[in-house]
N, C-alpha and C positions, 0 to 999 in steps of 0.2 A: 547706085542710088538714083543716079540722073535717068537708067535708065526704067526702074520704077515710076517713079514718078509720071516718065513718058507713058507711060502704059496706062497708067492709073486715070490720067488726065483725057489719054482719048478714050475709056471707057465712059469716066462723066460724062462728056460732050455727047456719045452715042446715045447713053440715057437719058438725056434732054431733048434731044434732037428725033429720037426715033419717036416713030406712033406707038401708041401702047398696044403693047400687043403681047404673046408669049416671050417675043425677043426682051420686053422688059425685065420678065423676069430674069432670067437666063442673063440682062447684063447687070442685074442687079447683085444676083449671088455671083457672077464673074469678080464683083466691085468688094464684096464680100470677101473672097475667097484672095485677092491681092492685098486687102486689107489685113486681113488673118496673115496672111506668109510674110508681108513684106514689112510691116511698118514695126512688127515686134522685134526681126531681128535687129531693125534699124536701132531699137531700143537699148539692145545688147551690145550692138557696135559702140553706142555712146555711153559707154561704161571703162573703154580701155582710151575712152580720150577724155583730158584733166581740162582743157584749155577753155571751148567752146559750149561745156554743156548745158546752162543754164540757155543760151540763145536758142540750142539747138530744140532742146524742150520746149519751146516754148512757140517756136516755131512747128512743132509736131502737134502743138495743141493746136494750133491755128488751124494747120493743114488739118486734122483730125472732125475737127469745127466744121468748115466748108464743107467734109465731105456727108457730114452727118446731114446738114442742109438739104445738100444736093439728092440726097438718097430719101428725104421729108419731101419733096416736089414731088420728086419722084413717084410715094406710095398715093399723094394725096390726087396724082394725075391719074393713078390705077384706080384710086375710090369715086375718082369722076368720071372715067370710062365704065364705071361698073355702077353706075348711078344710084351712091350710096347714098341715102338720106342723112342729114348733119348729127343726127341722134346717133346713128352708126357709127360717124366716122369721131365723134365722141369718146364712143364703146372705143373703139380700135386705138386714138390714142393713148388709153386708161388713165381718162383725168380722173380717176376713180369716183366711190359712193357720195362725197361728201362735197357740197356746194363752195362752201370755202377754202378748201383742198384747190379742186379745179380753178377759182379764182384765181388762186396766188402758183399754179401750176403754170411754166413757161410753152408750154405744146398750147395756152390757150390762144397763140397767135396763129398755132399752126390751124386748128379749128374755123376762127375768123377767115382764114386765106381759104380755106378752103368752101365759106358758105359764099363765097366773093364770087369764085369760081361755080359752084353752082348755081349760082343766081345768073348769071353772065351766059349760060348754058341752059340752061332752063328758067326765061322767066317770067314764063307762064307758071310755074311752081318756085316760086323765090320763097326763099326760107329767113330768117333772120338769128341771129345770135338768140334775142334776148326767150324767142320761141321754142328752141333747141333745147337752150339751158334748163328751160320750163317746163318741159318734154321730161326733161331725166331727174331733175333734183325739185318738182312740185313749187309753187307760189310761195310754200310759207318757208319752204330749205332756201329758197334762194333771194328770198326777201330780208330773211333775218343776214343770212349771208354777204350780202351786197352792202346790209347797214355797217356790218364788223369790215370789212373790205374800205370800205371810204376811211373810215375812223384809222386803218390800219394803214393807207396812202400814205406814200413818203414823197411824190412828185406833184407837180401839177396836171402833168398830163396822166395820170393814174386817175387822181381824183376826177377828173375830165371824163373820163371812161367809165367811171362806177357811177357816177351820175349821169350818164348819158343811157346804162343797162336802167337805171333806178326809174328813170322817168320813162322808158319805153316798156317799164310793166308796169307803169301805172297806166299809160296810152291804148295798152294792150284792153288794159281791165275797159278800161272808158268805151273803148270802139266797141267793145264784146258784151255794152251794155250791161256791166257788175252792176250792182247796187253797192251802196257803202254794209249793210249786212252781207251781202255776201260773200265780197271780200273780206270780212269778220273771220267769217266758217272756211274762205279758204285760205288764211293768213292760219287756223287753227288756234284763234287764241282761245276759243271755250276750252280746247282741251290742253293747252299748254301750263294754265296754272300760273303758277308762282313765276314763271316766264314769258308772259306773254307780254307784257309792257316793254320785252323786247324789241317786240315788233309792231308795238302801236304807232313808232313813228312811222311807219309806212303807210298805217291804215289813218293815221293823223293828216299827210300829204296827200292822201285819196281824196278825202274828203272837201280839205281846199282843192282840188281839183275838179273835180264834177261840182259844187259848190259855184266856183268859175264857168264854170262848160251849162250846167244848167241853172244856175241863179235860182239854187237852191239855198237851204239856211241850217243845213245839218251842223250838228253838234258831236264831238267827242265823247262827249259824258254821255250823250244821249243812245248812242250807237254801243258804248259798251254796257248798259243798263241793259240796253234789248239785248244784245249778244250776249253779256252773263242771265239773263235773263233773273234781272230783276239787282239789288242791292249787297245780297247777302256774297256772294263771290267776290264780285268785285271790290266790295272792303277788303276782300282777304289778297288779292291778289296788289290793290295798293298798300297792303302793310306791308308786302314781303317787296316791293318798288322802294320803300321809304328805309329800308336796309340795309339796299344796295347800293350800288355806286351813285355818284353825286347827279351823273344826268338821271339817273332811274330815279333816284330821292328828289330830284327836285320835281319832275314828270306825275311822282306821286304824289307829293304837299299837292302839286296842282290840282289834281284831278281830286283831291278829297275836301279841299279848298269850295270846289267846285259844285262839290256832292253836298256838301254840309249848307253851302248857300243854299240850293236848291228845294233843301228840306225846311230851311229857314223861309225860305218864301212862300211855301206849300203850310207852316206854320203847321209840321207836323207834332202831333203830341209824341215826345221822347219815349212814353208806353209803346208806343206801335212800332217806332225804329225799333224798340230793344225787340222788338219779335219780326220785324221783316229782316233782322239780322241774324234770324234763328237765334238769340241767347238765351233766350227762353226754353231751348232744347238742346244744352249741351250737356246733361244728364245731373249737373251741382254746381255749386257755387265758386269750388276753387278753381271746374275748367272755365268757368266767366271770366274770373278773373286773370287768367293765363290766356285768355282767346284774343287773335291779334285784329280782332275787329273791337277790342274796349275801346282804345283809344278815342277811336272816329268817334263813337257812342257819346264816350265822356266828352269829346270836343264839343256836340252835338246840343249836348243838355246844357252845358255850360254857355251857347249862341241862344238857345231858345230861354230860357232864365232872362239874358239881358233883353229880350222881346219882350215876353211875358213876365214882366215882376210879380203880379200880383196871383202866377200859377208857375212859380216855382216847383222845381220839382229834384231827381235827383237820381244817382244809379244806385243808393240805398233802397229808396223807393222801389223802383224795376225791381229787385233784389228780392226784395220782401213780396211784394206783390204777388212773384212768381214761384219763389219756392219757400217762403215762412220764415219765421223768426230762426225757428229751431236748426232751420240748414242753414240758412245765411251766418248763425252764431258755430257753429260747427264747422264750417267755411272758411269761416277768417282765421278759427286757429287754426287747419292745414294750412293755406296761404298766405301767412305769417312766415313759413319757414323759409320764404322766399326773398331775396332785398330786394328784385325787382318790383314786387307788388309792398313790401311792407310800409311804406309810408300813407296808401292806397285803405289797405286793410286796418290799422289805426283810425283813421280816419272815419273807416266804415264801422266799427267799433265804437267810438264813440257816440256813431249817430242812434248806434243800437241802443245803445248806455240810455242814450237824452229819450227815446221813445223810450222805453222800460222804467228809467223814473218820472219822465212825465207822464205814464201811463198811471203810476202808483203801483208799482207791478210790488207785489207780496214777496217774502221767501217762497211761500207754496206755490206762487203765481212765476216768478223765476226755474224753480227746480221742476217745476211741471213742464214748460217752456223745452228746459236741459232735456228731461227726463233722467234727473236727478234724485235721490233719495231724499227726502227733506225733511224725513226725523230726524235730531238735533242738529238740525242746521241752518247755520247762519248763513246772511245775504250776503257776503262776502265769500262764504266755501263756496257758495253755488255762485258767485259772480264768477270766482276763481277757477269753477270747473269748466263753465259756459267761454269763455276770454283766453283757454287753456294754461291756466295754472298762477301761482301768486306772484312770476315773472310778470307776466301776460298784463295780468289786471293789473298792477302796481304803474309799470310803465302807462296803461291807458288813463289812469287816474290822476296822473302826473300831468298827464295832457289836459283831461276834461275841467282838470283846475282852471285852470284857462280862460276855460268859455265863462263869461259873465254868468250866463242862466243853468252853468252846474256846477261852478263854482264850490257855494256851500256844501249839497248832494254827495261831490265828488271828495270833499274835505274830509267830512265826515265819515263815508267809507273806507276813506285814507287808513282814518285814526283806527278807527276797528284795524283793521289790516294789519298795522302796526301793531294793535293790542296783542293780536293772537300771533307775532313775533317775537312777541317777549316772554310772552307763556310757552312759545314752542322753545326756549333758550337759543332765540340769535339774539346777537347786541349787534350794535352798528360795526362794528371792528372783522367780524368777518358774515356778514348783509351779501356783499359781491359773491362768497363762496358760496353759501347755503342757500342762497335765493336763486344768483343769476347762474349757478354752475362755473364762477371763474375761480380757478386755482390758485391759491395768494401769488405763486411767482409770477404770475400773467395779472396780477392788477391795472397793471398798467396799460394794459388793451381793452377795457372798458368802455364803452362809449359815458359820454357828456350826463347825459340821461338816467343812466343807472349809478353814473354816481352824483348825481342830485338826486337818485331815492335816498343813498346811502348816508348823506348828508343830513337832509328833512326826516329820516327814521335816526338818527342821532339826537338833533333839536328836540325830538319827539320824547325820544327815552330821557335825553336829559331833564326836560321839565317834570315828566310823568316820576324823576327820583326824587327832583324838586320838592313836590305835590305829597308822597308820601313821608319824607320827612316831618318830625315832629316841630311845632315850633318851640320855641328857648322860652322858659320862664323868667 
């Protein structure tokens, strides 16, 4: 063993010590080749002894360690006599494809030492880390990368590092005279999508940056407006920011916060967003309703309303405007099947209700509306076809009660409703089954709602047995 060792150790020393040359090689696979024969049997010897082996292991890891070091100088003194460029010598250590990867990869010290040494050797061609890096894994892989890297720091002097690479591509962009667009296009976020607010915080610190350096007065909002080119995207890519995790959801409230002032002070009419949003071209009324730019829309209408009281307006309106009574009533019953929109689509329902009897709308003027048959039929079948079915309307009439100014309207249609329940033979006692589709064993999963119909169509039927009763002589 002792005599191994000896052997082993003045090879090191040869391979430190020598110029690089073919004798590198040659003591290299010498170092190789002692490694292979000697240190496994060594391995084998320390199997027939009980006492020492945990020390002795562990001590082979040591020695194993140093020589792994020693034989990294080594290759890294042959890449500088061979005057590899840092991108090469990259390749060679295979911090592989992926920028994140190579971050958290321990060879990236070996990297570093070696642009040390090429710069020290050459430096009239001095290279840098953050150049290299930029070389292989592009502005927007290693921008995103660096952001997950700091968050992912567990030291102080880590985080030191990833901020020290973060701010010498932002230095980089600066000196090489970027603009904040075109750091945009090459951060990639037009084409990232639903991901891109990943990496707005880089292209956010740009901007305070040159902002600083040139006592400029660029804007966030401003710079992703030009770079999605224009409002309609980047609604969509703050909806899917407001989804995500709490810095992305907050980064998005901001920036929509932002957008909606702006239109607010532009005192844009809520018509023109509903179409610089495209929702005027998403083919019907249930993808509006499902499209994750509503929100901001509704937010939007509901900022400009408190401005303009006396030009109210509404996403009903938009609605009708754009595609007609007949789709928008067609609309709310597919989008009704929804919970996330059903409180939404009631709502929207109702207001259709309040235009149609404020209008004086006829049965014939209704069923025409539907494109519904309106020989013998009542304003109630065609309300019931139009609202999709005596669920539908019942529940919306329940509501419109409500409103002071349809109140009565809404009463009144009730009663009819109710009339042709009693002639169809439902009584109140099974209402939930034959109306709402609930199976008597599941009564008890009804909502609130349906059963204050079930209730008010009893009240109903009771009086209405009242009424036909004779009176007593």
């Amino acid at each position: 063993m002792r005599l191994t060792t000896i052997i082993l150790i003045g090879t090191v020393v040869y391979i430190s010590n020598a110029s690089i040359s073919t004798a590198t090689t040659a003591a290299i696979d010498s170092l190789r080749f002692i490694v292979d024969q000697d240190v496994f049997p060594v391995k084998r010897m320390l199997r027939s002894y009980d006492g020492h082996d945990e020390d002795r292991v562990g001590g082979l890891e040591k020695f194993k360690a140093g020589v792994s070091k020693l034989t990294e100088a080594a290759k890294l003194k042959s890449y500088l006599a061979q005057n590899k460029d840092a991108v090469e010598v990259l390749a060679k250590l295979k911090l592989g494809n992926d920028a994140l990867g190579a971050l958290r990869n321990s060879k990236m010290n070996a990297l570093t030492k070696y642009i040390d040494m090429f710069n020290k050797k050459n430096p009239d061609k001095a290279m840098s880390l953050i150049s290299t890096l930029t070389a292989r894994y592009g502005d927007d892989g290693l921008a995103k990368a660096l952001v997950i890297a700091e968050k992912e720091a567990t030291t102080p002097a880590t985080v030191k590092e990833i901020q020290t690479l973060r701010n010498d591509q932002l230095t980089t962009w600066l000196n090489t005279d970027k603009s904040v667009d075109d750091v945009f296009h090459l951060l990639k976020l037009h084409i990232d999508g639903n991901v891109a607010l990943s990496k707005v915080e880089v292209l956010e610190e740009y901007i305070k940056k040159i902002n600083t350096a040139k006592s400029e007065h660029i804007t966030l909002l401003d710079t992703l407006r030009t770079g999605f080119s224009g409002d309609d995207k980047l609604v969509s890519v703050i909806a899917m920011a407001k989804m995500g995790e709490a810095n992305m959801e907050t980064k998005g409230l901001e920036l929509e916060t932002a957008l909606i002032t702006k239109w607010t002070n532009e005192n844009v009419i809520p018509e023109r967003i509903f179409r610089r949003l495209k929702l005027n071209k998403n083919g019907n009324v249930e993808n509006v309703l499902s499209s994750d730019k509503l929100e901001t829309f509704t937010k939007y209408v509901d900022e400009f309303n408190k401005k303009n009281p006396n030009r109210e307006t509404s996403l009903f309106q938009s609605l009708t405007t754009n595609y007609g009574d007949t789709a928008v009533a067609k609309g709310l019953v597919l989008a009704k099947g929804y919970s996330s929109t059903e409180s939404l689509v009631t709502q929207l329902q109702i207001q259709l209700f309040e235009k149609w009897m404020g209008n004086g709308k006829s049965i014939g003027d209704v069923a025409k509306l539907l494109k519904v048959e309106a020989t013998r039929e009542t304003l109630v079948k065609a309300l019931a076809t139009g609202f999709g079915g005596d669920d539908k309307l019942s529940l919306m009439l329940l509501t419109a009660k409500t409103k002071p100014n349809l109140e009565e309207k809404a009463t009144k249609l009730q009663n009819e409703q109710f009339k042709q329940w009693l002639k169809g033979d439902i009584d109140p006692y099974d209402v939930l089954t034959k109306v709402f589709k609930i199976p008597r064993q599941q009564w008890h999963l009804a909502t609130d709602r349906q059963k204050a119909i079930a209730k008010e169509f009893k009240s109903f039927e009771r009086n209405s047995r009242t009424k036909l009763q004779p009176r007593r002589a």
